[in-house]
C-alpha positions in Angstrom: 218.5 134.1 368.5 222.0 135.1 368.4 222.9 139.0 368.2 225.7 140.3 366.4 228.6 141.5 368.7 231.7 143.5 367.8 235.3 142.1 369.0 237.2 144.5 370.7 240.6 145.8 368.4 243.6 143.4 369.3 246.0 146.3 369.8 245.2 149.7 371.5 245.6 152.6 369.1 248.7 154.9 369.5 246.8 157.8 370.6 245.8 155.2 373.7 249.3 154.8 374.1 250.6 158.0 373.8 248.1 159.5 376.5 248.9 156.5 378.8 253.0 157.3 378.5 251.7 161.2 379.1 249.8 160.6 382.4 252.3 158.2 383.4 254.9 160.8 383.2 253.0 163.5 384.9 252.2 161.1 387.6 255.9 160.7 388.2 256.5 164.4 388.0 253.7 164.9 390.6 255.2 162.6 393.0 258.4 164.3 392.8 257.2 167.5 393.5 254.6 166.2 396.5 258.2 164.7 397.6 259.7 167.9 397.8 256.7 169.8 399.2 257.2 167.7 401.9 260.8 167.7 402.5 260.5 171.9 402.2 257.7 171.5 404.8 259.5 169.5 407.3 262.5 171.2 407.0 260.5 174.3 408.2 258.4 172.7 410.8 262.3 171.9 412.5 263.6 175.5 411.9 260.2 176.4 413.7 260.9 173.7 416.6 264.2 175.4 417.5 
């Protein structure tokens, strides 16, 4: 006995897309400003080295 499945939508939905291009951008954000965390940190562990 066969059972009646529903196919998946051929194209994600632009509300799909629009979250994905949001997270996408705040990922790249973040990683800029763990990038500078980082720099600021170093820079302070040298001042404290000298």
């Amino acid at each position: 006995m066969k059972t009646k499945t529903k196919k998946a939508p051929a194209t994600r939905t632009t509300g799909h897309q629009i979250v994905e291009e949001k997270v996408r951008d705040l990922n790249e954000f973040l990683k800029k400003v763990d990038m500078n965390q980082w720099q600021e940190t170093i820079e302070k562990a040298r001042v404290n080295m000298k």
